[in-house]
C-alpha positions as YAML, in Angstrom:
chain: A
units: angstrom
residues:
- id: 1
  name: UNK
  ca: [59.82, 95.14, 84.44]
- id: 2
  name: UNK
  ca: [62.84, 92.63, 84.41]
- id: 3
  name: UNK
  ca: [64.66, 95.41, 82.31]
- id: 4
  name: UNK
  ca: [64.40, 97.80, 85.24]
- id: 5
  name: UNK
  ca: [65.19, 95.10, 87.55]
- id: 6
  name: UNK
  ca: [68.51, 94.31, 85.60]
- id: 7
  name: UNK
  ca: [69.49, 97.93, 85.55]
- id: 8
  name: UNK
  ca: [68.97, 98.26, 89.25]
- id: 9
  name: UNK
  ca: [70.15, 95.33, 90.84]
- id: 10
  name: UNK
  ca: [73.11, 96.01, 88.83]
- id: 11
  name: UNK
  ca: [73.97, 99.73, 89.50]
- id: 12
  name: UNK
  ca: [73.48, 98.17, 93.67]
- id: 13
  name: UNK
  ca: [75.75, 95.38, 92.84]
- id: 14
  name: UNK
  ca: [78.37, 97.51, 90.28]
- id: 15
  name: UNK
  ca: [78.58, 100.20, 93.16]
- id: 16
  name: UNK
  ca: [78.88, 98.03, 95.75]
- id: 17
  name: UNK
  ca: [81.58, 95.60, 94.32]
- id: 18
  name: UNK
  ca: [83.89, 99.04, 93.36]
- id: 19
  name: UNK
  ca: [86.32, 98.63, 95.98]
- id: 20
  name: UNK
  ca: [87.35, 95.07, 94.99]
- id: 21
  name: UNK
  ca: [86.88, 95.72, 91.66]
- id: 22
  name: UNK
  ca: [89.66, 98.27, 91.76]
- id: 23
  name: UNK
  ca: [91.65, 95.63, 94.04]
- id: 24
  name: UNK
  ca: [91.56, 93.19, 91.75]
- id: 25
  name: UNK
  ca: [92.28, 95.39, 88.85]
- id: 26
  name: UNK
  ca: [95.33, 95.99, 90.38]
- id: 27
  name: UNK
  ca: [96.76, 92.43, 91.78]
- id: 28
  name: UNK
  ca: [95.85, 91.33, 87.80]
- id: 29
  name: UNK
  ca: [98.04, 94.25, 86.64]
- id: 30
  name: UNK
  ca: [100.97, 93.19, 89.10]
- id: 31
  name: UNK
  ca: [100.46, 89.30, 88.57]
- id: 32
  name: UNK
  ca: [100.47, 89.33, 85.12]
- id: 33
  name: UNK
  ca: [101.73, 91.54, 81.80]
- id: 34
  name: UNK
  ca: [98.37, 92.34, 79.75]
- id: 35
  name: UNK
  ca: [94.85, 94.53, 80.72]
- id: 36
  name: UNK
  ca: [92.51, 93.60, 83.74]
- id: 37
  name: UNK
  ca: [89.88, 92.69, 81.15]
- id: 38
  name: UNK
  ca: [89.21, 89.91, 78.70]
- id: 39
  name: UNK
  ca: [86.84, 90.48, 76.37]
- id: 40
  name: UNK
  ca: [85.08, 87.83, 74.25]
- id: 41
  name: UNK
  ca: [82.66, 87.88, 71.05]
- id: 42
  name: UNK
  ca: [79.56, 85.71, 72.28]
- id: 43
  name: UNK
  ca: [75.93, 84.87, 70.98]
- id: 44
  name: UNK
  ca: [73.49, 86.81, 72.52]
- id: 45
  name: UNK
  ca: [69.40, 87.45, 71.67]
- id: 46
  name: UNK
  ca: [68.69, 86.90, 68.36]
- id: 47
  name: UNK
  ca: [72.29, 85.42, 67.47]
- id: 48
  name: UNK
  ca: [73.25, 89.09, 66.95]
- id: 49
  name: UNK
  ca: [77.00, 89.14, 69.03]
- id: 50
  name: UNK
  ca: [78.46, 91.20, 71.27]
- id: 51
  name: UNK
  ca: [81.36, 91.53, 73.57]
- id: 52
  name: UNK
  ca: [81.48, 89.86, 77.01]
- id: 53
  name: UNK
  ca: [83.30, 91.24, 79.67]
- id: 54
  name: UNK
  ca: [85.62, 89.47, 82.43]
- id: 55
  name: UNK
  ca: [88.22, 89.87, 84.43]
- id: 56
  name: UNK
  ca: [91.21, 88.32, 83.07]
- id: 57
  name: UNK
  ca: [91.87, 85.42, 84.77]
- id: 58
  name: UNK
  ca: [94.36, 84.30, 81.65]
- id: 59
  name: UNK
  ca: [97.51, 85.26, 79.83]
- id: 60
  name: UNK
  ca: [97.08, 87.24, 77.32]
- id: 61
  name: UNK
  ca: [95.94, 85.45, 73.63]
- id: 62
  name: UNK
  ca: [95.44, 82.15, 75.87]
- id: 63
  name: UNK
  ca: [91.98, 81.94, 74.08]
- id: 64
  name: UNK
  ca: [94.05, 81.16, 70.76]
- id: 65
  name: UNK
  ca: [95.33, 77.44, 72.45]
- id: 66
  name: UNK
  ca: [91.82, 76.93, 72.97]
- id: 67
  name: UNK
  ca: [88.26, 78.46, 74.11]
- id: 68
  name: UNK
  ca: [87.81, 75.83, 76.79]
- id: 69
  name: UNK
  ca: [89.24, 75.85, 80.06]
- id: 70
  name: UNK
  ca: [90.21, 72.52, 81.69]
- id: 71
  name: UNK
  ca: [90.07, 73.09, 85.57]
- id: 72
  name: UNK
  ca: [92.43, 75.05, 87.93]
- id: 73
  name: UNK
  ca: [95.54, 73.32, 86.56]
- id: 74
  name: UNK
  ca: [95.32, 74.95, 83.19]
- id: 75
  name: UNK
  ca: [98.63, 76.19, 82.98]
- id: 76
  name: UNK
  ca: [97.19, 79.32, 81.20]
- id: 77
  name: UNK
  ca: [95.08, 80.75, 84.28]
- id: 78
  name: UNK
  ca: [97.44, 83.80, 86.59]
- id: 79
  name: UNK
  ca: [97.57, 83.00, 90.31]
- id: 80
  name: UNK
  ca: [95.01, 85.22, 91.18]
- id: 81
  name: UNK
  ca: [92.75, 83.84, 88.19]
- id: 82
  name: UNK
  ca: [92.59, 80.80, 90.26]
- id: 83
  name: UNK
  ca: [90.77, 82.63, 93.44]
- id: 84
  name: UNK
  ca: [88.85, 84.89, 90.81]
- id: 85
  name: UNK
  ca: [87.24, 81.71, 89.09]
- id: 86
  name: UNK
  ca: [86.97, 79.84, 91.92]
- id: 87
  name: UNK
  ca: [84.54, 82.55, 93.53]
- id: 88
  name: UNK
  ca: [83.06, 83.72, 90.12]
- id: 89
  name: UNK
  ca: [84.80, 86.83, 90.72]
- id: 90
  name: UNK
  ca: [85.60, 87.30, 87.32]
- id: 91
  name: UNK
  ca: [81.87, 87.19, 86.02]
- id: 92
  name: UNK
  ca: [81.33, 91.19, 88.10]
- id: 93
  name: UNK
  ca: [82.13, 93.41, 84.94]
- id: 94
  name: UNK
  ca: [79.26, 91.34, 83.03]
- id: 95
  name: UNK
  ca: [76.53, 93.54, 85.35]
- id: 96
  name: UNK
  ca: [78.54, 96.32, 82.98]
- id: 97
  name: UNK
  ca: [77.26, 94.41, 79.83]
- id: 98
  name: UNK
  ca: [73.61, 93.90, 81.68]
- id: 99
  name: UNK
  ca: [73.26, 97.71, 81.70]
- id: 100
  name: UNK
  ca: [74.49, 97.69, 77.91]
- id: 101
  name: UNK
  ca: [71.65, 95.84, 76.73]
- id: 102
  name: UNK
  ca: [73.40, 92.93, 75.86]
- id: 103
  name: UNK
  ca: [72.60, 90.73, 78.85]
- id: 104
  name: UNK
  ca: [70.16, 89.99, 81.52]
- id: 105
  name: UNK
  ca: [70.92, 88.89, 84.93]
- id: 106
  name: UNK
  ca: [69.18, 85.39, 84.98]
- id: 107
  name: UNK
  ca: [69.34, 84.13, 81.63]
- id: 108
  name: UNK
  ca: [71.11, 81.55, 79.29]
- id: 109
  name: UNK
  ca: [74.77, 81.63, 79.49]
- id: 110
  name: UNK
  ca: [75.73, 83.15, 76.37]
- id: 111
  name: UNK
  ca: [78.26, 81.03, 74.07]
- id: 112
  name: UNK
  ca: [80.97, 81.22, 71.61]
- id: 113
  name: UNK
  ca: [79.65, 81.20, 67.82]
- id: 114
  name: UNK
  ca: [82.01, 78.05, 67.64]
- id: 115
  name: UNK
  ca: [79.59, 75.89, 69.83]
- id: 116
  name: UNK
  ca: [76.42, 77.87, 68.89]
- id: 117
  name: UNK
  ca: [76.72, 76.57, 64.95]
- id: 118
  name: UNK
  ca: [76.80, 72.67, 66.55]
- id: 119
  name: UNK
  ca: [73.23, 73.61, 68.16]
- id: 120
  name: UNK
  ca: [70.22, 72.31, 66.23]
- id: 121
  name: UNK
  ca: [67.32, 73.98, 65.21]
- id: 122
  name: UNK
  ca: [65.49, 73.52, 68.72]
- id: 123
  name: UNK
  ca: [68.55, 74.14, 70.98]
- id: 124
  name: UNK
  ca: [68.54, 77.85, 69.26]
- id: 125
  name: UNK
  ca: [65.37, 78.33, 70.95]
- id: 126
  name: UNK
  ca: [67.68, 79.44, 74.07]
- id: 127
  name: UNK
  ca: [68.73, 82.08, 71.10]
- id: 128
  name: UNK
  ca: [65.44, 83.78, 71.28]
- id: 129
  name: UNK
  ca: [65.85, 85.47, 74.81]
- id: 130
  name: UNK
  ca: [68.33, 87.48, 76.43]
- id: 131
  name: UNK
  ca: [71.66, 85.82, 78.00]
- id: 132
  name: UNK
  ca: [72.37, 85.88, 81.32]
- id: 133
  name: UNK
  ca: [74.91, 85.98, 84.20]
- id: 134
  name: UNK
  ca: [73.54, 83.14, 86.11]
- id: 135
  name: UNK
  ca: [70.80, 80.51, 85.46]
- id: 136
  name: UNK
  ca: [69.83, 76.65, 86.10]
- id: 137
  name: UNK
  ca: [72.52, 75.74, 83.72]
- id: 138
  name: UNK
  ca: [75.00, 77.79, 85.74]
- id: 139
  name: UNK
  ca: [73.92, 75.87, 88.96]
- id: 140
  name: UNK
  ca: [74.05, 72.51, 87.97]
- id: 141
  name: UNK
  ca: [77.19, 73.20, 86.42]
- id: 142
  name: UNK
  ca: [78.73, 75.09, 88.76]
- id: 143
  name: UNK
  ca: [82.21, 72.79, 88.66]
- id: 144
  name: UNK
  ca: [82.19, 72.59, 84.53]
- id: 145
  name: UNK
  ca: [85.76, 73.20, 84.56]
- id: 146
  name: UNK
  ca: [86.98, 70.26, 87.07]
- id: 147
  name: UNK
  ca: [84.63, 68.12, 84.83]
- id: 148
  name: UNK
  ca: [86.43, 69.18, 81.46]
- id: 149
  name: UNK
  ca: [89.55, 68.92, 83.19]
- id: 150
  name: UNK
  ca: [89.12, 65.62, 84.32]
- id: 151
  name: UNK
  ca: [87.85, 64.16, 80.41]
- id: 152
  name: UNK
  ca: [90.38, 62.72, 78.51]
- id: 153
  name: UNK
  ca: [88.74, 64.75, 75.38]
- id: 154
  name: UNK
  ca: [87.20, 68.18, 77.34]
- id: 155
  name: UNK
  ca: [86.01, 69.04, 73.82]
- id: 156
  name: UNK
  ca: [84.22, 66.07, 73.26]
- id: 157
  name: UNK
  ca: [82.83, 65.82, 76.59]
- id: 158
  name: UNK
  ca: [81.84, 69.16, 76.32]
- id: 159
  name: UNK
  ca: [79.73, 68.90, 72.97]
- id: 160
  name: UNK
  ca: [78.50, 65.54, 73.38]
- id: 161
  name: UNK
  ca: [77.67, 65.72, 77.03]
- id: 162
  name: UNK
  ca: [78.06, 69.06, 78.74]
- id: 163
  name: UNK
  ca: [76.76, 72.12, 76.38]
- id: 164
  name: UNK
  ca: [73.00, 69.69, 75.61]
- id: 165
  name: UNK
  ca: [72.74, 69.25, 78.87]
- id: 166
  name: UNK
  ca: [73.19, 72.98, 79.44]
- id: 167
  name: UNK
  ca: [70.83, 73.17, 76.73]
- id: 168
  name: UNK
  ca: [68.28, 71.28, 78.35]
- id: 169
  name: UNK
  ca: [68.14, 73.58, 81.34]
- id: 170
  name: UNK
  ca: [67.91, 76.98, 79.24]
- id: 171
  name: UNK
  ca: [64.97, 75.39, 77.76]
- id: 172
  name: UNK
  ca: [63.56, 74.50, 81.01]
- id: 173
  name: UNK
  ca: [64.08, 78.12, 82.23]
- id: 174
  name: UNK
  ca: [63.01, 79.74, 79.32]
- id: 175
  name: UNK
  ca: [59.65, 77.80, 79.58]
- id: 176
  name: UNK
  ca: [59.16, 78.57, 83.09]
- id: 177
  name: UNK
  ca: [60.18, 82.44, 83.12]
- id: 178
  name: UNK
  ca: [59.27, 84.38, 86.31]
- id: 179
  name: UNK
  ca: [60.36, 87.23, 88.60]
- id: 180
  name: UNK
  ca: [60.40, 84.64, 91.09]
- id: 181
  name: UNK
  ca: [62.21, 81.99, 89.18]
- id: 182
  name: UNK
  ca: [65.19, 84.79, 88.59]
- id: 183
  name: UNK
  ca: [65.11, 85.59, 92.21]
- id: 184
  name: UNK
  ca: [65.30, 82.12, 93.24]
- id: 185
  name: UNK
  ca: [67.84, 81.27, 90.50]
- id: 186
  name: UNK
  ca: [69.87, 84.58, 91.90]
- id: 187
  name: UNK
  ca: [69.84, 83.86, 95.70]
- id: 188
  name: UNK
  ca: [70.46, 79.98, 94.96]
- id: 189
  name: UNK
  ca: [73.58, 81.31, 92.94]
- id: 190
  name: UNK
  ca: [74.45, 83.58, 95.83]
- id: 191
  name: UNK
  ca: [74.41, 80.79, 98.40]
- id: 192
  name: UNK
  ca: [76.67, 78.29, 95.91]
- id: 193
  name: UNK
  ca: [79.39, 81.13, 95.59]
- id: 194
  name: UNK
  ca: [79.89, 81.24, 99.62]
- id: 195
  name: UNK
  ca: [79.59, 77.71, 100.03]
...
C-alpha cells in the first residue's frame, strides 16, 4: 500500500513540478559551471547505499571541504542555491529516487556512511526501514543549517547534539508508522515550506 502510494504521489508531484524543474535546470546551468544535479552516496534500508539526488545548490566538488553545510553564508552555495534551499527546492529530483526503490516519501532522512558508523547499535534501528524525503526529524529541524552555522564547531554540534536528536524522532516515527502519520507528516511539511 505505501509502495503504491509513493509511486503515485510522486508521478502527480514529478509531473507537476516539470516546468520549474526545467527552469531551474537552466538558471543552475547559467549561474554556475558544473551539472544541475548533485548526487550523493547515502545509507538507505538495510545500510545497503545508494545515490541521492538534488539539485545542485553547490560548486562543483564543494562536498570535498566538507559534507556539512553551515547556513546561507556558506560561501560554497550558487545564488540560486540560496532560494532552492531555502524553499527545499532542491529535495524535487528525490521523488525520482522514491520511484527507484531507494526511498519512501515519509521516512528517515537518509545519511552519509560518515555519520551512520558514529550511530550505536539502537540508533541503526532507523536503518531497518526505508528513508524518506520528509519526516518528524525534517520538521523539527527544518532550520538545521542556520543552527550549524551559528556553532562555533557545526561538526560537533551536529554529532553530539543535532543527528541523536534526529535520531530520536526516526525512532518515534518508526514506532508509530501510519498512512495517516505520513499524510500528516506530508501536509505539515507542505505548510512549513510556504510559511
Amino acid at each position: 500500500m505505501k509502495r503504491l502510494f509513493d509511486i503515485f504521489v510522486s508521478l502527480i508531484f514529478l509531473f507537476l513540478f516539470l516546468p520549474f524543474g526545467l527552469a531551474i535546470s537552466a538558471l543552475i546551468l547559467f549561474s554556475s559551471k558544473g551539472g544541475v544535479f548533485y548526487r550523493q552516496s547515502r545509507v538507505g534500508q538495510n545500510e545497503v547505499e545508494f545515490s541521492l539526488l538534488k539539485f545542485r545548490t553547490m560548486r562543483p566538488n564543494s562536498d570535498k571541504q566538507g559534507q556539512l553545510t553551515v547556513g546561507m553564508k556558506d560561501p560554497r552555495i550558487i545564488r540560486i542555491g540560496i532560494f532552492l534551499r531555502k524553499y527545499k527546492l532542491d529535495e524535487f529530483p528525490q521523488f525520482i529516487n522514491v520511484l527507484l526503490g531507494d526511498m519512501s516519501i515519509v521516512g528517515p532522512r537518509p545519511e552519509v556512511k560518515k555519520y551512520t558508523d558514529y550511530y550505536s547499535a539502537d540508533q541503526k534501528k532507523v536503518l531497518l526501514v526505508k528513508p524518506g524525503i520528509t519526516d518528524y526529524a525534517s520538521l523539527h529541524y527544518f532550520k538545521e543549517n542556520e543552527i550549524l552555522g551559528n556553532s562555533e564547531n557545526p561538526e560537533k554540534t551536529y554529532l553530539e547534539e543535532v543527528m541523536p536528536a534526529k535520531l530520536e524522532w526516526n525512532k518515534k516515527y518508526i514506532e508509530n508508522q501510519s498512512f495517516r502519520t505520513d499524510i500528516s507528516i506530508m501536509w505539515q511539511t507542505f505548510k512549513r515550506i510556504i510559511s
